[in-house]
C-alpha positions as CSV (number, residue, x, y, z in Angstrom):
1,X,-13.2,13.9,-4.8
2,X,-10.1,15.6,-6.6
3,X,-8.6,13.4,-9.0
4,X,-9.5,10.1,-8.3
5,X,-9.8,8.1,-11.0
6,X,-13.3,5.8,-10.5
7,X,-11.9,2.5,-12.2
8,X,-13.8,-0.9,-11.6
9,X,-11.5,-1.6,-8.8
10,X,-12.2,1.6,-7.1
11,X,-15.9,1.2,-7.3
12,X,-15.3,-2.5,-5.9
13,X,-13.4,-1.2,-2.7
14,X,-15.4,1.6,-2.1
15,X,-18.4,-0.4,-2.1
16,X,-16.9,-2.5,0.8
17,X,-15.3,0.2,2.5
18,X,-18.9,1.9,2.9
19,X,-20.3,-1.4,4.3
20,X,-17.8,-1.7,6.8
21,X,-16.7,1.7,7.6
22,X,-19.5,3.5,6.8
23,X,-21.2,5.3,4.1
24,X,-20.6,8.9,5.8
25,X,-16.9,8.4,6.9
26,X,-15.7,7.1,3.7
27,X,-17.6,10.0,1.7
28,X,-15.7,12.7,4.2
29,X,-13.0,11.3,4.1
30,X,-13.1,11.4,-0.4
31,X,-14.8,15.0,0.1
32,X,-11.3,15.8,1.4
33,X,-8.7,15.0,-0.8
34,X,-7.1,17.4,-2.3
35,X,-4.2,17.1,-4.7
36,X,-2.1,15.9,-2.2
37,X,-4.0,13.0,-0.6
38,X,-5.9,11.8,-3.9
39,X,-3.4,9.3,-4.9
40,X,-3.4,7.8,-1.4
41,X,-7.2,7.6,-1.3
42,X,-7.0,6.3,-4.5
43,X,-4.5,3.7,-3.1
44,X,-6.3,2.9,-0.4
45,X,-10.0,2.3,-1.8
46,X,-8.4,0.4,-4.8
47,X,-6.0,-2.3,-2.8
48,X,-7.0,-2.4,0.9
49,X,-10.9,-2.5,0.0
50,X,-11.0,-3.6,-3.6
51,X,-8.7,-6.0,-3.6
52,X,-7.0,-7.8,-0.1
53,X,-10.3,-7.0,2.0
54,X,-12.3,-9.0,-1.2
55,X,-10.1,-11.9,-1.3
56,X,-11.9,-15.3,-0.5
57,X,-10.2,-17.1,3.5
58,X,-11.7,-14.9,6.0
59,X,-14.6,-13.0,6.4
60,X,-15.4,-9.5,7.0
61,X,-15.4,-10.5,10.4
62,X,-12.0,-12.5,10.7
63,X,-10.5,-9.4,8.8
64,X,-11.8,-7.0,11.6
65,X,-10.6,-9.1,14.2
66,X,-6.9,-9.5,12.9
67,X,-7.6,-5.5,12.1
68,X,-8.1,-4.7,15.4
69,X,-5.0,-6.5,16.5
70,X,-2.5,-5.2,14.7
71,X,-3.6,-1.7,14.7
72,X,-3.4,-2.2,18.5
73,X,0.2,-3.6,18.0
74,X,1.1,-0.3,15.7
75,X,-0.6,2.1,18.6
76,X,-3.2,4.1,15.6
77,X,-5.8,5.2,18.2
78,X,-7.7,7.1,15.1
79,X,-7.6,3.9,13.3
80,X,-8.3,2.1,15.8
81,X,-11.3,4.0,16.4
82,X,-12.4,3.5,12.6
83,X,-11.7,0.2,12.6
84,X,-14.2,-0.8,16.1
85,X,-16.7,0.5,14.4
86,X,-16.1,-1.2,11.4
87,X,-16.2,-4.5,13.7
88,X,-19.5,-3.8,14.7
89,X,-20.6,-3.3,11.2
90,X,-18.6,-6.6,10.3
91,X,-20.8,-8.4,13.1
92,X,-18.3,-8.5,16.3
93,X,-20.0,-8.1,19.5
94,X,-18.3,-5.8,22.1
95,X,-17.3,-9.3,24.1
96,X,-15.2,-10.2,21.1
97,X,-13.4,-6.7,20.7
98,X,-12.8,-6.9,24.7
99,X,-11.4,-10.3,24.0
100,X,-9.3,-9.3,20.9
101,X,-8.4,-6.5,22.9
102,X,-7.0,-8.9,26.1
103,X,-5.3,-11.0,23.7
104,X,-3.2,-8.2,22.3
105,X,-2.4,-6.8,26.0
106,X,-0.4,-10.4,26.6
107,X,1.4,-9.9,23.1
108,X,1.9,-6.4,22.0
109,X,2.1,-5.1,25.6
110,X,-0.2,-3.8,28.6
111,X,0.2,0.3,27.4
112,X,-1.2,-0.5,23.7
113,X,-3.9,-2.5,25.0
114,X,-5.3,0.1,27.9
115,X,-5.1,2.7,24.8
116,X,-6.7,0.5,22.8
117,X,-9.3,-0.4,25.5
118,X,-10.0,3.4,25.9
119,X,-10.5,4.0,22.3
120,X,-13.4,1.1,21.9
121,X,-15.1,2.6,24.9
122,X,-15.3,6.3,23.5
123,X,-16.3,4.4,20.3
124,X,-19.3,2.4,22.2
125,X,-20.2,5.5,23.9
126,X,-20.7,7.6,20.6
127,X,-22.8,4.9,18.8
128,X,-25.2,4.6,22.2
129,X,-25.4,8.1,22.2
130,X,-25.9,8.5,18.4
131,X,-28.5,5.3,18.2
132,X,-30.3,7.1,21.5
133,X,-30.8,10.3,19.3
134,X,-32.1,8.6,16.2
């Protein structure tokens, strides 16, 4: 990690963003930045994960679900991809993301959804494969 600064906050989101993302992503991910993407990891880890994803209201869960939706809504197929397997972690079954999934195909449109749709499936096709290798 090239100059991130490891404050309390950071330490708090990170923590979190392991849990739900997972513990090899999120150290890739720091392994990577460079001078130019340090300040946005730092960013990131600090106010996505340390603070709004902490905040008391929703759970892990809740937060995946409304993730999944909007990321669907923005059409971010890699985050989208990050953020299914996040859902798992967070406890979501593959009914729920198929159901979050329908309900974004009524309102943020048919095309985002099938992409979407394509995306989890890829994603549930890795983790079988991976957790069939272990």
């Amino acid at each position: 990690m090239k100059d991130i600064e490891m404050t309390a906050l950071f330490e708090k989101g990170l923590a979190t963003r392991k849990q739900v993302l997972g513990e090899e992503y999120v150290n890739q991910r720091l392994a990577k930045a460079d001078e130019f993407t340090a300040d946005l990891q730092q960013l990131v880890t600090e106010y996505c994960w340390g603070t709004v994803w902490q905040r008391d209201g929703l759970s892990l869960k809740s937060r995946s679900m409304i993730n999944l939706a909007m990321i669907t809504a923005l059409n971010r197929p890699h985050e989208l991809k990050i953020h299914v397997r996040g859902a798992i972690n967070n406890g979501l079954s593959k009914v729920e993301i198929r159901e979050v999934l329908m309900q974004t195909a009524i309102y943020c449109g048919v095309p985002a959804a099938i992409d979407s749709f394509r995306v989890a499936q890829s994603v549930f096709a890795e983790m079988d494969q991976e957790a069939s290798e272990k």
